[in-house]
C-alpha positions in Angstrom: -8.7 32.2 -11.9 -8.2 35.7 -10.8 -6.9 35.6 -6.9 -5.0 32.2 -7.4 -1.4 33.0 -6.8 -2.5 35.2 -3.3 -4.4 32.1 -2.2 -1.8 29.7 -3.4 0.5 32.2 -0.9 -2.1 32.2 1.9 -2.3 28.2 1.8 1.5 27.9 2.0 1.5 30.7 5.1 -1.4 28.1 6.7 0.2 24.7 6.3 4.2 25.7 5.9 5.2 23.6 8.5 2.3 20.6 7.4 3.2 20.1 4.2 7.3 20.6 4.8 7.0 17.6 7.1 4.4 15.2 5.1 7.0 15.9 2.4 10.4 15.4 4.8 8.6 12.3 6.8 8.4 10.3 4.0 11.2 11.0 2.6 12.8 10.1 5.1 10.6 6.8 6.0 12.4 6.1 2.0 16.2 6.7 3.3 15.3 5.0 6.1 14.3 1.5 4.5 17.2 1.8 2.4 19.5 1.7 4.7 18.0 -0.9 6.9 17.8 -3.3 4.0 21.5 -2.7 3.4 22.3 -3.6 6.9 20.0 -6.3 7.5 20.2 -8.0 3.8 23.9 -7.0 2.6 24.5 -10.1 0.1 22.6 -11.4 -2.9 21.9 -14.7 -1.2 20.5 -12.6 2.1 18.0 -11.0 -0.4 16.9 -14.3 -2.5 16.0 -15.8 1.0 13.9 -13.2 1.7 12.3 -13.1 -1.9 11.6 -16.4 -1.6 9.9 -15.9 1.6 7.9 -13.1 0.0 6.4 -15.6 -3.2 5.2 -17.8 0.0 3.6 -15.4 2.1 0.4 -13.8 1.1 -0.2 -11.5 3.8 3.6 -9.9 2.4 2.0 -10.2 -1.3 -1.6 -8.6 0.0 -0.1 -5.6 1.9 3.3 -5.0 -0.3 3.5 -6.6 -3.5 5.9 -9.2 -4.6 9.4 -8.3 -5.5 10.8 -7.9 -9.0 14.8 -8.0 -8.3 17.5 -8.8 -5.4 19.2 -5.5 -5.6 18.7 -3.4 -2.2 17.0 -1.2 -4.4 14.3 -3.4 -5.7 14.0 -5.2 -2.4 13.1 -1.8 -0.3 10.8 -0.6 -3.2 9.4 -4.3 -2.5 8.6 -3.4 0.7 8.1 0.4 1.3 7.1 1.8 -2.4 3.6 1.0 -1.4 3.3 2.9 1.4 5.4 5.7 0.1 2.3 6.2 -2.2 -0.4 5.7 0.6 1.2 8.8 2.4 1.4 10.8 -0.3 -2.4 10.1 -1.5 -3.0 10.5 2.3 -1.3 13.9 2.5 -2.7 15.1 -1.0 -6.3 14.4 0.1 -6.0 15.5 3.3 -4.5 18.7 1.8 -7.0 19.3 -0.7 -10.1 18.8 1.1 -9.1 21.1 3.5 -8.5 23.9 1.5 -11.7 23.1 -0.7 -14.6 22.5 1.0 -13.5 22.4 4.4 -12.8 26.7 3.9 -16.6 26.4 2.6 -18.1 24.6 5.8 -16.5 27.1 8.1 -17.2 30.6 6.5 -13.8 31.1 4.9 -14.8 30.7 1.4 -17.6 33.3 1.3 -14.6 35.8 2.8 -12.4 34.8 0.2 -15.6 35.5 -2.1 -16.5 39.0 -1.2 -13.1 40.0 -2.7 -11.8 39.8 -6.3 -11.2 35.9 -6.5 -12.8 33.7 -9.6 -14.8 31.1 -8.6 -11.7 28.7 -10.1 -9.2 30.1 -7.8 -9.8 28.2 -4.7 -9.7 25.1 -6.3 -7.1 25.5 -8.4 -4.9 27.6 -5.5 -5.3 23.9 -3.7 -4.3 21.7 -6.6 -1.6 23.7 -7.5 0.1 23.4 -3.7 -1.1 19.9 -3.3 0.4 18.6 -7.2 3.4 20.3 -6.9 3.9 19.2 -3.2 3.9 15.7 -4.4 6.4 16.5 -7.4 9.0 18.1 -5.2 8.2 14.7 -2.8 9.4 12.7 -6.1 12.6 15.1 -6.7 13.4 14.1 -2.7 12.9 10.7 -3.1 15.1 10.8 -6.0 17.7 12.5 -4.3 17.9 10.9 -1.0 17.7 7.2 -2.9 20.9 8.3 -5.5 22.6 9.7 -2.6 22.7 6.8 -0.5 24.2 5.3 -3.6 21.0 3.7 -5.5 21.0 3.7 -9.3 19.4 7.1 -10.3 16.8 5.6 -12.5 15.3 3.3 -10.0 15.0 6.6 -6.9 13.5 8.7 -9.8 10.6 5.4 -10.3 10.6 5.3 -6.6 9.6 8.9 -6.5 7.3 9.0 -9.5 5.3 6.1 -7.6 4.4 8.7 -4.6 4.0 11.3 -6.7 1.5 9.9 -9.4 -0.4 8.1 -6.5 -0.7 11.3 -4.9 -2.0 13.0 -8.2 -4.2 10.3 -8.5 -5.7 10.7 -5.2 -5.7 14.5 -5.6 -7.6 14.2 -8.5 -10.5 11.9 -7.0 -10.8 14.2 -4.1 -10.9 17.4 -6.3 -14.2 15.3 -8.2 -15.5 14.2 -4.6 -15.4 18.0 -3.1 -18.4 18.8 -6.0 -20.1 15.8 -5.6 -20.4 15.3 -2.2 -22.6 17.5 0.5 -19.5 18.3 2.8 -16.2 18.0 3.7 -16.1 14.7 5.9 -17.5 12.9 3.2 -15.3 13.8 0.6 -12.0 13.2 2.5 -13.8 9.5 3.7 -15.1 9.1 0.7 -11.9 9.5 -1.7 -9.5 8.2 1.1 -12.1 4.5 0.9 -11.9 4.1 -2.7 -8.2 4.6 -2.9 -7.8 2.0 -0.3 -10.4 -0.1 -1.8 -8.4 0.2 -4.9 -5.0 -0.6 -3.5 -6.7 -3.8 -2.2 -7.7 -5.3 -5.1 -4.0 -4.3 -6.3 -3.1 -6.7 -3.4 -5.7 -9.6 -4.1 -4.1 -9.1 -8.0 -0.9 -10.0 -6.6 -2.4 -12.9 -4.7 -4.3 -14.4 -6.9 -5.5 -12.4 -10.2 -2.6 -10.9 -12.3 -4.7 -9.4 -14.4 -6.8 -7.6 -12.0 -3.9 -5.0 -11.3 -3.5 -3.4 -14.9 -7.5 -2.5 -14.1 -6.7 0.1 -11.0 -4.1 3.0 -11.1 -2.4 1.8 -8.2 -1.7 -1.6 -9.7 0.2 0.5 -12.4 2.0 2.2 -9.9 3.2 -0.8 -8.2 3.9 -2.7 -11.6 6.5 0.5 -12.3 9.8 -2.1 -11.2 11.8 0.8 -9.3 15.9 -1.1 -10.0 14.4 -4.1 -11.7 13.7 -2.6 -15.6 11.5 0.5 -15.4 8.3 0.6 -16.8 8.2 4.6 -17.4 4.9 4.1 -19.7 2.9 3.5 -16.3 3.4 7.0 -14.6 2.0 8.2 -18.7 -1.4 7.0 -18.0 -1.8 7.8 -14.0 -0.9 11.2 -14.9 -3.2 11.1 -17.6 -5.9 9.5 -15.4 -5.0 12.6 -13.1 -5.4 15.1 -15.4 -8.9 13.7 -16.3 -10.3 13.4 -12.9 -9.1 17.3 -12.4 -10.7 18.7 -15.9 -13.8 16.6 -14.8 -13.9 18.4 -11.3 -13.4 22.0 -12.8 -16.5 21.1 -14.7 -18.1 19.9 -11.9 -17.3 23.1 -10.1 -19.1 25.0 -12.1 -22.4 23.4 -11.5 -22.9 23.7 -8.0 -23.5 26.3 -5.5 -20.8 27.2 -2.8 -20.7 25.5 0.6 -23.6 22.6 -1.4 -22.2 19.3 -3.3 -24.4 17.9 -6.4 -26.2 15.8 -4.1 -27.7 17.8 -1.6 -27.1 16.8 2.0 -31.3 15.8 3.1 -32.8 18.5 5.2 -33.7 17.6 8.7 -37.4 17.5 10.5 -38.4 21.0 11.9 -37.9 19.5 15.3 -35.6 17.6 16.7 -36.7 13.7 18.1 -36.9 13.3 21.8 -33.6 11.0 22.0 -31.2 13.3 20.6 -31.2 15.7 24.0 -27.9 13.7 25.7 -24.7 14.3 24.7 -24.6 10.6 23.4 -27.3 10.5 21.3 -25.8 13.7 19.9 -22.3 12.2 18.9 -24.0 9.1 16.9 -26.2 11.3 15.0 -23.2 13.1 13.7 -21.1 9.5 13.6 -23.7 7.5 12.0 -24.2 7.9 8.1 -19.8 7.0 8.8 -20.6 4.1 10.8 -23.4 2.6 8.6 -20.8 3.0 5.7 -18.3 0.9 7.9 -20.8 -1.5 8.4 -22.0 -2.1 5.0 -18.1 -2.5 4.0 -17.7 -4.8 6.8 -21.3 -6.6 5.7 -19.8 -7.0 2.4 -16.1 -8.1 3.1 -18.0 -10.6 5.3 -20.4 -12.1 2.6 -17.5 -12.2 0.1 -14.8 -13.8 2.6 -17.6 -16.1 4.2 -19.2 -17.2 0.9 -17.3 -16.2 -2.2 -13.9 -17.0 -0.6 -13.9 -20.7 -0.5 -12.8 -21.1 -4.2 -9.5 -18.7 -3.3 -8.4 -20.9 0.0 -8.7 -23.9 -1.8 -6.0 -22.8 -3.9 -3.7 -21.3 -1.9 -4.9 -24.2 -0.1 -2.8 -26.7 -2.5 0.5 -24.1 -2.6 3.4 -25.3 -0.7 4.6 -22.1 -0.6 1.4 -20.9 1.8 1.9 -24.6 4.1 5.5 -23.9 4.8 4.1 -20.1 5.5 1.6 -21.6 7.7 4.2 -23.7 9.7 6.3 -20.9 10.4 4.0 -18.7 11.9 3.5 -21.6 14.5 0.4 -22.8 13.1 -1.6 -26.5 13.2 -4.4 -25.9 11.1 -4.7 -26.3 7.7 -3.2 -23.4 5.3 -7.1 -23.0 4.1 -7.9 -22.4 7.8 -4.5 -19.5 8.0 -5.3 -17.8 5.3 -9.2 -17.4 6.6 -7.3 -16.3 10.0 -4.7 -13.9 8.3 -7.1 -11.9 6.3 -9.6 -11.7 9.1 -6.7 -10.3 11.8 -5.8 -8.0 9.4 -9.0 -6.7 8.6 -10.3 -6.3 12.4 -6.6 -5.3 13.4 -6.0 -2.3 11.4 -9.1 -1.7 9.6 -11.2 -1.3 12.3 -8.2 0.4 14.1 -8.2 2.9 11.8 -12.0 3.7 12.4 -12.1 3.9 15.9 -9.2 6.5 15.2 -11.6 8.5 12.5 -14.0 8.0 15.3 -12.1 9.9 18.1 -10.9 12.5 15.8 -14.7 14.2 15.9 -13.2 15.6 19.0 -10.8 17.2 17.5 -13.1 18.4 14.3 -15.7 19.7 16.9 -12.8 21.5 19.1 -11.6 23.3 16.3 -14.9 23.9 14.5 -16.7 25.5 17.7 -19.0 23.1 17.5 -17.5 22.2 21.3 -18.3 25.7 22.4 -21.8 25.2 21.5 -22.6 22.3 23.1 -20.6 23.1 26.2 -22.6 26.5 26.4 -25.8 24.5 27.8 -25.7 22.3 30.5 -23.4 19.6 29.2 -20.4 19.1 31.1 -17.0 18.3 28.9 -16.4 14.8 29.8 -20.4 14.2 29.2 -19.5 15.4 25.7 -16.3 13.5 25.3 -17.6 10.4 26.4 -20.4 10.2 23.8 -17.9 10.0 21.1 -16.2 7.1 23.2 -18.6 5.5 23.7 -19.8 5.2 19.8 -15.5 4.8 18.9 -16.1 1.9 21.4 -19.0 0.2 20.0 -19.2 0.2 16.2 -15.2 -1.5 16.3 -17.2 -4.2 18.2 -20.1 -4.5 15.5 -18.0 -4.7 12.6 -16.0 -7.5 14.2 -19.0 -9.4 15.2 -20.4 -9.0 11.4 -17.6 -10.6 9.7 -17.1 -13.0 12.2 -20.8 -14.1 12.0 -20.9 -13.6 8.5 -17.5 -15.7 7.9 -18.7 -18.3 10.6 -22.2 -18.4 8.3 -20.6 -18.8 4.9 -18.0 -21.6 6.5 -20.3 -23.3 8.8 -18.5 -22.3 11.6 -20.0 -19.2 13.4 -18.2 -20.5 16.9 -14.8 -20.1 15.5 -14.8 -17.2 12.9 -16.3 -15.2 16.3 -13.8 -16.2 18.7 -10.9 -15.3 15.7 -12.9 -11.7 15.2 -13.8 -11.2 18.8 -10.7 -11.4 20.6 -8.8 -8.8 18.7 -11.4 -6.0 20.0 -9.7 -5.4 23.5 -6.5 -4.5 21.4 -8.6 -2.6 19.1 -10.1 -0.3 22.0 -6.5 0.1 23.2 -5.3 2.0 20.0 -8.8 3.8 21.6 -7.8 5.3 24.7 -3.9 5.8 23.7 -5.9 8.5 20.9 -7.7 10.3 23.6 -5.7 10.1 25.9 -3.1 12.3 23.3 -6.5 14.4 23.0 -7.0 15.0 26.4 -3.0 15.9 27.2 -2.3 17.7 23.9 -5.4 18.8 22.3 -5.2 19.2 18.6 -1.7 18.4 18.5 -2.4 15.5 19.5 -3.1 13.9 16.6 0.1 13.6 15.4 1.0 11.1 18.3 -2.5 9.0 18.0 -1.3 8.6 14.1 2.3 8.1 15.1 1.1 5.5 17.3 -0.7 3.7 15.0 2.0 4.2 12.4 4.4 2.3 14.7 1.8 -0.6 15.5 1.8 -1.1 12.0 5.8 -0.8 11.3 5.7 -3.3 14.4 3.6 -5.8 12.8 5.1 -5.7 9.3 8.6 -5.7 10.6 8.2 -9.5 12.5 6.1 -10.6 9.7 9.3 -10.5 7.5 11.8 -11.1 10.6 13.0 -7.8 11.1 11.4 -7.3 14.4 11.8 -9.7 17.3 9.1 -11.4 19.2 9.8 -9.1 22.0 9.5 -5.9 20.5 6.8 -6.7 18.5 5.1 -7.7 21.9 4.7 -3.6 22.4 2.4 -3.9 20.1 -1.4 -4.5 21.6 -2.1 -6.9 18.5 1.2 -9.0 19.3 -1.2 -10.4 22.0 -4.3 -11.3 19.8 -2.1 -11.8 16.5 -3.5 -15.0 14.6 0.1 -17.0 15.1 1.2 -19.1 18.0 2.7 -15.8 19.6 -0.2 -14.9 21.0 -2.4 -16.5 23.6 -5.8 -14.7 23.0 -7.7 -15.7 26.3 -9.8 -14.6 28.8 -6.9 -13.1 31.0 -5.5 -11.1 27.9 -8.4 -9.5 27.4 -8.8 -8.1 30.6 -5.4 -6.9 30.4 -6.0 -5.3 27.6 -9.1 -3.6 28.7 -7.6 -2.4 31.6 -4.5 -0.8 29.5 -7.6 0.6 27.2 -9.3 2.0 29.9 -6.2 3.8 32.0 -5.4 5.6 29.0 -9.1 6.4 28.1 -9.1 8.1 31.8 -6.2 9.6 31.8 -7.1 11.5 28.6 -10.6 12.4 30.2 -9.1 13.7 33.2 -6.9 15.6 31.2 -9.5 17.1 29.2 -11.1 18.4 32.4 -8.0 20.6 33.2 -7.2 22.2 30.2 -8.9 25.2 28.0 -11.1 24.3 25.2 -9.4 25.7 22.1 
């Protein structure tokens, strides 16, 4: 451990101003929905309405949770404790990969070696930041929630939800950075399964109860922030925290610096004839990624297509799901809504978000010099740009065409599950060209407005699902025009228009990139 508290000093002097907004943004996002729900819900019958609402609507109970209470409290935990803990599991393993093996892939580490620094220290310079970064997150939340007057045992649940969900994930990304042969991976890797985890939290509270006491973040969510604490839950995530972090010390001392335990596949002594264009270049380093997305979207399709009929049926026979159905404008059968509202949000923001993973190899190659090296030899920047376009471009439009097919297949209807998949792509590549166009005009800093953007598209969406945004606002939002209710008019002429929004951004960012500096 000898070295930690200099690199615990060096990571703060790196990411000061990183982590002091992750940790002020959501906080923030917290006071925020507080006082919105005051405003918009201020009496107890306001707030039963809206829990009612809630029991009827799935997509609410698949993306929030239900609520547990009709104070304001309880009724903005309902709806923003969730992703208070996504952000902070977000941040933490965004943190900790980068300060783990990221340091490794680009020389840092064997620097930090070659003076007197255990092999522990980096690791545990990075956990120590990233762990107590998420506690002083829960001591904000706690104070900004009893100052705007909530009951001080509920802000301190609140704030123990983000905290343990970001221990949790910090924990899992600490185990993936020995396991795994480099950085990408790991952050993919760990950031999947904790979504993958906080879905089947969402189908728990769907369909299975029982299916949320098997996952951490089912715990986290079962806490009741203002409606009867359960304090035993934040026991065993920081237990299951603690275990995941002695297993990665162990771990740690098995493998060889800058290698995971499973060795990344050497390459052929020469390199095939098809990988000489700047193209061919960008999909060799996207694909293992995209073949993950598509075997996720392979089996999301086979499960929704074939394995999904027995679950419709039964929201099928709920009122509660019909009147649902009715309200967002719809004629078809609830069966038939709830095939459309999973679908839409799968291709809307799942996809979204990898066509934004896609675009940010820009940024990663930028900052890596991997940029420089290409550009050396006679590849033109836009050449090299639009290679990772081009493949941000095309895998969103295979994964929509494989759960379409594969739901179409399992329902007997491959016509219609294609044109309900399909027509959310133009919107898709829209979210596209508004992230390189942020590339192109403000290079790495960028990023922050590509994820505010989708950030918004998202606040958008879930705030007319529950009536807090109007049809017109939520109109800004490309997916108003493809959404799956009768707000939308998904035709021919929309997707043009779309298209053409995609591609004016898209150019605008390329031409940009043209007349700046690389770096």
């Amino acid at each position: 451990m000898a070295g930690t508290g200099a690199l615990v000093r060096l990571i703060l002097r790196r990411d000061r101003i990183w982590l002091a907004l992750w940790v002020v943004l959501i906080a923030a996002f917290v006071y925020g929905t507080v006082s919105t729900i005051g405003t918009l819900m201020p009496t107890v019958e306001a707030r039963r309405e809206y829990a009612g609402q809630i029991a009827a609507n799935p997509a609410v109970l698949l993306i929030q949770g239900p609520a547990y209470d009709l104070s304001v409290g309880a009724i903005a935990a309902q709806q923003r404790a969730a992703a208070t803990m996504i952000f902070a599991a977000l941040g933490s393993v965004l943190f900790l990969v980068r300060h783990t093996r990221s340091d490794e892939q680009a020389g840092r580490r064997d620097l930090i070696g070659a003076a007197p620094v255990g092999r522990h220290a980096p690791l545990t310079a990075a956990l120590a930041v990233v762990l107590v970064a998420d506690a002083l997150l829960a001591v904000l939340i706690t104070a900004v929630l009893a100052g705007a007057g909530m009951p001080v045992a509920g802000s301190l649940a609140w704030g123990l939800i983000a905290a343990c969900g970001g221990w949790v994930a910090a924990g899992m990304a600490a185990v993936a950075v020995q396991v795994t042969p480099g950085a990408r991976p790991a952050g993919l890797g760990t950031l999947g399964l904790f979504f993958a985890l906080y879905l089947l939290r969402g189908v728990s509270d769907v369909a299975a109860p029982w299916l949320g006491w098997a996952v951490p973040t089912g715990w986290l969510l079962r806490a009741r922030p203002f409606a009867g604490e359960r304090w035993w839950v934040f026991v065993l995530a920081a237990a299951l925290a603690a275990v995941l972090v002695a297993l990665a010390y162990r771990l740690a001392g098995r493998r060889d610096v800058g290698a995971g335990l499973l060795p990344e596949r050497p390459g052929p002594i020469a390199a095939a004839g098809w990988l000489r264009t700047p193209l061919a270049l960008a999909w060799r380093t996207q694909r293992a990624t995209a073949v993950a997305w598509l075997v996720a979207a392979v089996l999301f399709g086979l499960a929704l297509g074939f394995g999904g009929r027995e679950a419709v049926e039964e929201f099928g026979g709920s009122t509660g799901l019909a009147a649902w159905a009715a309200r967002m404008g719809s004629a078809a059968d609830p069966a038939q809504v709830f095939y459309g509202l999973v679908i839409y949000v799968f291709g809307a923001y799942t996809v979204s978000l990898y066509t934004l993973l896609a675009v940010s190899r820009l940024w990663h190659e930028e900052a890596g010099g991997i940029a420089e090296t290409v550009l050396a030899g006679p590849t033109g920047r836009l050449r090299w740009a639009v290679g990772h376009l081009l493949v941000a471009l095309a895998v969103p439009a295979a994964l929509l065409t494989v759960v379409g097919l594969l739901c179409g297949l399992g329902s007997g209807d491959v016509g219609g599950l294609l044109a309900l998949t399909l027509p959310l792509l133009p919107a898709v590549w829209v979210l596209t060209g508004v992230t390189v166009a942020a590339y192109g005009l403000l290079g790495r800093a960028g990023a922050i407005a590509a994820w505010a953007v989708f950030g918004l598209v998202v606040a958008l969406e879930f705030g007319w699902e529950i009536g807090l945004v109007t049809d017109a606002v939520f109109r800004l939002s490309p997916f108003a025009h493809v959404h799956y209710s009768a707000l939308a008019d998904p035709g021919p002429a929309t997707a043009a228009a779309l298209t053409v929004v995609a591609g004016a951004f898209a150019a605008l960012g390329l031409t940009a990139l043209g007349r700046r500096d690389i770096g």
